[in-house]
C-alpha positions as CSV (number, residue, x, y, z in Angstrom):
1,X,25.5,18.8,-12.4
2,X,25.5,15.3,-14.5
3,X,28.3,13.1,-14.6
4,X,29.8,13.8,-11.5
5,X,31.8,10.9,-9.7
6,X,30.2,10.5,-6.3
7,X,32.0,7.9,-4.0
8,X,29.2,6.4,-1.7
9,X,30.2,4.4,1.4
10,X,27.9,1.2,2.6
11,X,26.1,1.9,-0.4
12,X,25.0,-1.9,-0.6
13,X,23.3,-1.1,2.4
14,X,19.4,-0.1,3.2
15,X,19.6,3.5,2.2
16,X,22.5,2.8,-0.2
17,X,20.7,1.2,-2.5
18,X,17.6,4.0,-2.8
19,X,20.0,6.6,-2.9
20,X,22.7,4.9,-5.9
21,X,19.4,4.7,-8.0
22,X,19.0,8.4,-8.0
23,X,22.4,9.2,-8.8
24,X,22.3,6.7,-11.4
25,X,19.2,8.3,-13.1
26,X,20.4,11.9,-13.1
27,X,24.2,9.9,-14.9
28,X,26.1,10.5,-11.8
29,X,29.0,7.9,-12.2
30,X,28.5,5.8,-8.5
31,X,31.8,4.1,-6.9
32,X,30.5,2.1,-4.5
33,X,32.9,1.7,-1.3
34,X,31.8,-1.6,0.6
35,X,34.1,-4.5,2.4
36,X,33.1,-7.0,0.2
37,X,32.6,-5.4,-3.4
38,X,31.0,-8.6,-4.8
39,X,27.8,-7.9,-1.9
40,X,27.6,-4.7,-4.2
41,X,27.3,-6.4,-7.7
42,X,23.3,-6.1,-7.4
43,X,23.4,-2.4,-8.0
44,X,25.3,-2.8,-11.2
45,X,22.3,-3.0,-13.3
46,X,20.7,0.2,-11.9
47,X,22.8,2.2,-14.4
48,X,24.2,2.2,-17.6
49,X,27.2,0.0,-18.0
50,X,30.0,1.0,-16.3
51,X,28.3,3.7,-14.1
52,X,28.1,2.1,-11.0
53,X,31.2,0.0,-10.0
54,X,31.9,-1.4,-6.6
55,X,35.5,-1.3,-5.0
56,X,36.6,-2.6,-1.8
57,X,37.0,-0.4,1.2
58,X,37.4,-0.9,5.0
59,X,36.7,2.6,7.0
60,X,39.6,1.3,9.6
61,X,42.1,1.3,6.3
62,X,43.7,4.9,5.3
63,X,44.8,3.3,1.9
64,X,41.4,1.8,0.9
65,X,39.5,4.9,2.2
66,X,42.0,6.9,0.1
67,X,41.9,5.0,-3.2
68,X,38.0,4.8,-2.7
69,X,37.9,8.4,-3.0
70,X,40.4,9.6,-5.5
71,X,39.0,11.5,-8.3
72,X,35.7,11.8,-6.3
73,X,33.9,15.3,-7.0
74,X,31.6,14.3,-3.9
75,X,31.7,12.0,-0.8
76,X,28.4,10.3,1.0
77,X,29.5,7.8,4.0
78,X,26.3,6.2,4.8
79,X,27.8,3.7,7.0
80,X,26.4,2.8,10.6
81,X,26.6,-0.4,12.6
82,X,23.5,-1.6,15.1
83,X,25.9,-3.1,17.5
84,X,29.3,-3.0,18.4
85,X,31.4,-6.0,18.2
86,X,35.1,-6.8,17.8
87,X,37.2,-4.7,15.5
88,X,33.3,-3.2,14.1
89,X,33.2,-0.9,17.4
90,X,30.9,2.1,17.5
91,X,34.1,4.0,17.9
92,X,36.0,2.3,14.7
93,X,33.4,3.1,12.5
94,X,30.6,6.3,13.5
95,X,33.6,8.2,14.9
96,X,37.5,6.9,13.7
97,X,35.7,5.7,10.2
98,X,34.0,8.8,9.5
99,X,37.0,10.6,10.5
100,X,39.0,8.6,8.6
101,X,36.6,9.2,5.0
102,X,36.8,13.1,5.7
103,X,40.0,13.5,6.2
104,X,40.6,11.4,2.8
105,X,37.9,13.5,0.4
106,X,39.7,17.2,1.6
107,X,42.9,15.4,0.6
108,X,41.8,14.3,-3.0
109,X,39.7,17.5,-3.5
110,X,36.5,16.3,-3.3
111,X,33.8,19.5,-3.4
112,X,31.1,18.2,-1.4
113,X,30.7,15.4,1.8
114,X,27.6,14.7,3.5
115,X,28.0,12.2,6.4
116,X,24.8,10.5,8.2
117,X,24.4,10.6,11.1
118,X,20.9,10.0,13.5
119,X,18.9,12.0,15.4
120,X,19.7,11.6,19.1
121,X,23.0,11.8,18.1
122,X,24.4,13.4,21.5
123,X,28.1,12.7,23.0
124,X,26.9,12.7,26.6
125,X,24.3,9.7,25.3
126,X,24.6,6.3,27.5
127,X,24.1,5.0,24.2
128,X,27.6,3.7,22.7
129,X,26.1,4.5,19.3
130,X,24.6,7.8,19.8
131,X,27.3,8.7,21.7
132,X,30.0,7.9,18.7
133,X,27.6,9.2,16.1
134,X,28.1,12.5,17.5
135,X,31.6,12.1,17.9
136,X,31.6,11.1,14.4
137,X,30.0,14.3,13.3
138,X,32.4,16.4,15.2
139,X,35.3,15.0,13.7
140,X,33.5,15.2,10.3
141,X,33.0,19.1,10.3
142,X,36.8,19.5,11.8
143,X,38.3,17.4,9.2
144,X,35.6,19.0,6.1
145,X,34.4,22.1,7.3
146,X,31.9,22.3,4.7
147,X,30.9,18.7,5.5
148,X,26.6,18.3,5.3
149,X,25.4,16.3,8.3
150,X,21.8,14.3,7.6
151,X,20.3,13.4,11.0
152,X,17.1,11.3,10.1
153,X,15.0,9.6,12.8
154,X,13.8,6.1,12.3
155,X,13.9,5.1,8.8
156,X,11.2,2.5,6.9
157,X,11.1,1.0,3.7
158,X,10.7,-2.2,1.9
159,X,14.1,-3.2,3.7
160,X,13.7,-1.8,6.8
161,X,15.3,-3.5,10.0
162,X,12.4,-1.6,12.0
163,X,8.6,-2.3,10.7
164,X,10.2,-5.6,9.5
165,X,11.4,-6.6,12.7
166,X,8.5,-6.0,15.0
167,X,6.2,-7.8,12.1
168,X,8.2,-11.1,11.9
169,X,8.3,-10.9,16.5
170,X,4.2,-10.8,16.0
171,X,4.2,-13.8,14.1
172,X,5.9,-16.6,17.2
173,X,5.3,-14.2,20.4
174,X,2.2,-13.7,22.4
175,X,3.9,-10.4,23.3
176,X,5.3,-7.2,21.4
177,X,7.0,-5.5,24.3
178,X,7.6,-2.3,24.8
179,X,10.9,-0.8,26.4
180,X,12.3,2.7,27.5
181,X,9.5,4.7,29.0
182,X,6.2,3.6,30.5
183,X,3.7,3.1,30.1
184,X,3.9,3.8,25.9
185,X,7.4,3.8,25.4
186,X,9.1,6.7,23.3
187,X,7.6,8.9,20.8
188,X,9.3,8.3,16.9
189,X,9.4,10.2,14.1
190,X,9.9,7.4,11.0
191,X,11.1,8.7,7.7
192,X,11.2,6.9,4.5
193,X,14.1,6.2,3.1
194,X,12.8,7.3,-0.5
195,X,12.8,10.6,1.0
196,X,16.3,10.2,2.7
197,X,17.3,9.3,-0.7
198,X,16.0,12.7,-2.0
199,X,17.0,14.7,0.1
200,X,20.9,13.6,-0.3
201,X,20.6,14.5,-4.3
202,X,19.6,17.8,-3.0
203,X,22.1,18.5,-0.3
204,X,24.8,17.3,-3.2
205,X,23.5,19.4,-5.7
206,X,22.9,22.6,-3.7
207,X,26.5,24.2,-2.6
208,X,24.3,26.3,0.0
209,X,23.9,23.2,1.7
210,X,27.2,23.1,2.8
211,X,28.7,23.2,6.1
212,X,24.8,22.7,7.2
213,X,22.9,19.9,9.4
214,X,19.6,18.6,8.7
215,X,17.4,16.7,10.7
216,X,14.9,14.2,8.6
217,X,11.7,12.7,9.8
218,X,8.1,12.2,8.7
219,X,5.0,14.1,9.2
220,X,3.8,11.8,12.0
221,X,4.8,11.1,15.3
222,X,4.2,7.7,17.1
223,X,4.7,6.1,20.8
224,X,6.5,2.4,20.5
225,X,2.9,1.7,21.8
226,X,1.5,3.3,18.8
227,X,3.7,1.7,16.1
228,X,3.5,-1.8,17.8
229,X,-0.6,-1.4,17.2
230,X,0.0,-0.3,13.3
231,X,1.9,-3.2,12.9
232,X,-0.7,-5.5,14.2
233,X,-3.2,-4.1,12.4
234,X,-1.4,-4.3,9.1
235,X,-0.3,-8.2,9.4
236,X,-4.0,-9.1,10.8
237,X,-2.7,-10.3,14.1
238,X,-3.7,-10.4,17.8
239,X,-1.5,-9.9,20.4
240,X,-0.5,-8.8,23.7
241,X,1.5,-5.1,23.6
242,X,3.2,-4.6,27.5
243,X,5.7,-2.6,28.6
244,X,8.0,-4.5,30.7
245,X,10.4,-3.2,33.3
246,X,14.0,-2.1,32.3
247,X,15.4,-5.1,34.3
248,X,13.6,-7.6,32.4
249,X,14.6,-5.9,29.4
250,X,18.3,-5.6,30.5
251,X,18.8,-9.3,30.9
252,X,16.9,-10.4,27.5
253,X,18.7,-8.3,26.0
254,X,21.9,-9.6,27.4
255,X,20.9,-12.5,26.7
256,X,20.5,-11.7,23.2
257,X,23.5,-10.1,22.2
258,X,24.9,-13.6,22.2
259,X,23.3,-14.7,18.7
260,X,25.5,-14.2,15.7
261,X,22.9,-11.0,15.0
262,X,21.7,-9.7,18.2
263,X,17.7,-8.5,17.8
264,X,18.1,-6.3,20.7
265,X,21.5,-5.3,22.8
266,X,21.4,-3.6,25.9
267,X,22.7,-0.2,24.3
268,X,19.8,-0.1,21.5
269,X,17.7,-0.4,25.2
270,X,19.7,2.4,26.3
271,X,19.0,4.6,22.9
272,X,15.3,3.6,23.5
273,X,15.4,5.8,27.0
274,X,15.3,8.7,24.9
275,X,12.3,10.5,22.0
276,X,13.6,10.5,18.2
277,X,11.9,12.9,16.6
278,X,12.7,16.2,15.0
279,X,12.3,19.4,17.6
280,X,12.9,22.5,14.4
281,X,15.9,23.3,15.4
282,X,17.2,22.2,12.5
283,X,16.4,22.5,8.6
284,X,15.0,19.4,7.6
285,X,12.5,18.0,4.5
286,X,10.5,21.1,4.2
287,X,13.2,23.2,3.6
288,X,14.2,21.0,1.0
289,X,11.4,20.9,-1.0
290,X,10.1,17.2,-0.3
291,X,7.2,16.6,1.4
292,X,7.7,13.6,3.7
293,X,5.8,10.5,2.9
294,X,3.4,8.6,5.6
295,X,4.2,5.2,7.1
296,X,0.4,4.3,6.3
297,X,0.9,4.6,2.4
298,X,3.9,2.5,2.5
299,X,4.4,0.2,5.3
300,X,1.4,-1.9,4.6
301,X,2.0,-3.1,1.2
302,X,5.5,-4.6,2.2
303,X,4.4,-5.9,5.7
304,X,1.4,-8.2,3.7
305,X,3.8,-11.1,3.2
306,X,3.2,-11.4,7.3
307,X,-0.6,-11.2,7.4
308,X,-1.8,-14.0,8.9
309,X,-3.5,-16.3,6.2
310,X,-7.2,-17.6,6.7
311,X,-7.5,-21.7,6.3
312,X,-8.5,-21.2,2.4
313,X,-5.2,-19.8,2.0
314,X,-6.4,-15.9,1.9
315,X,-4.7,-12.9,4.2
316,X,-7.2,-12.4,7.0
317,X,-8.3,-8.4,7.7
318,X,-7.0,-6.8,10.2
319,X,-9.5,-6.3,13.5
């Protein structure tokens, strides 16, 4: 099905930019939808000239949403925010914006939407973004009936905001803590965004697809306790890993959601009350064809530039 014109929201973004490559490669034309079009510019080169071009588009704007997808043979909205804050509210953009970018490919005739979403995705959540991801995806299949929901659990990569993360807090804390339940916190499924990449090709290239929901995660599970150990272990590093009580965690996290980009809010502490992994209810990578990748043949050759050098200068091996 080459030369489609797919129309991919936050495409700039972390699983964006895996996923545009694909679509490039198998001469999809890309319009990349994004606020600020020249954040997108870096893509360009990852197809021929002229295949991928970035326009602007604001998920709270029915005109830019509309031009973004007119002509579009397929829709992907890949856009998700990690905290809520002003006019960027988990309702404006996992619920009203997907709504919004639904509503707009039916209207321009668009044959195929898939909309991510997350696992936990539950509209009785005390999470304010699980509970407007699932809002998101009922408005989604109301507004596109054969709309594709992707639920994938944690997802790593080179760019991840998860691995990443807990690397760069082992390099200034004494302690990687760990929040939601004790004593190991909750269990995680992590996926890598290669195969989240994949698996959207597929679901746009297979009409049976349609109308369908799949949950994504890899072929291990792991307890925060678990994945805070990995990560010490791959960046050479001794430290302390405690749970500490939800109060404690409440107020740093308060107390965090006043920086510019909060590392922690007290609704990601409220997501973390609660398992994200993949129960079989639904389809997922298997029935796909792909064969989920490990964390351990990935994760370690992006989290070396955080290994912790010896005094000649060389990484020190992990205990």
């Amino acid at each position: 099905m080459a030369g489609r014109l797919i129309t991919v929201f936050g495409g700039s973004g972390f699983i964006g930019r895996h996923l545009i490559r694909r679509l490039a490669r198998q001469q999809d034309r890309v319009r990349v939808a994004v606020r600020h079009p020249q954040s997108a510019l870096f893509l360009k080169p990852m197809g021929d000239v002229g295949q991928i071009t970035p326009v602007q588009a604001n998920l709270r704007d029915d005109r830019s949403v509309a031009a973004a997808v007119a002509g579009a043979d397929a829709v992907v909205n890949l856009v998700g925010i990690l905290y809520s804050r002003g006019k960027q509210s988990f309702a404006a953009v996992h619920h009203e914006g997907a709504q919004r970018v639904a509503a707009a490919a039916r209207a321009a005739g668009a044959k195929r939407l898939v909309q991510m979403s997350a696992l936990g995705a539950n509209p009785q959540s005390p999470s304010g973004y699980a509970r407007t991801k699932a809002l998101g995806e009922q408005a989604v299949s109301a507004a596109f009936p054969g709309a594709t929901i992707v639920r994938p659990s944690v997802v790593f990569g080179p760019e991840d905001d998860f691995f990443n993360r807990f690397a760069l807090m082992a390099m200034f804390s004494p302690v990687l803590p760990i929040v939601g339940r004790p004593p190991n916190g909750p269990s995680f499924q992590p996926v890598y965004v290669g195969d989240v990449a994949d698996a959207i090709v597929k679901l746009l290239d297979d009409p049976a697809t349609a109308g369908k929901t799949y949950e994504l995660g890899g072929p291990r599970t792991y307890t925060m306790a678990e994945i805070m150990d990995l990560v010490l272990a791959w960046t050479g590093r001794r430290r302390l890993v405690a749970w500490l009580p939800p109060a404690l965690v409440d107020l740093q996290a308060r107390l965090l959601e006043l920086l510019p980009v909060p590392p922690l809010t007290r609704d990601q502490v409220k997501l973390l009350g609660a398992d994200n992994v993949c129960y079989g209810k639904a389809p997922g990578l298997a029935e796909l064809g792909i064969a989920p990748t490990p964390a351990e043949a990935i994760v370690p050759g992006y989290l070396a530039r955080f290994r912790r050098a010896s005094k000649k200068g060389r990484p020190v091996q992990a205990a």
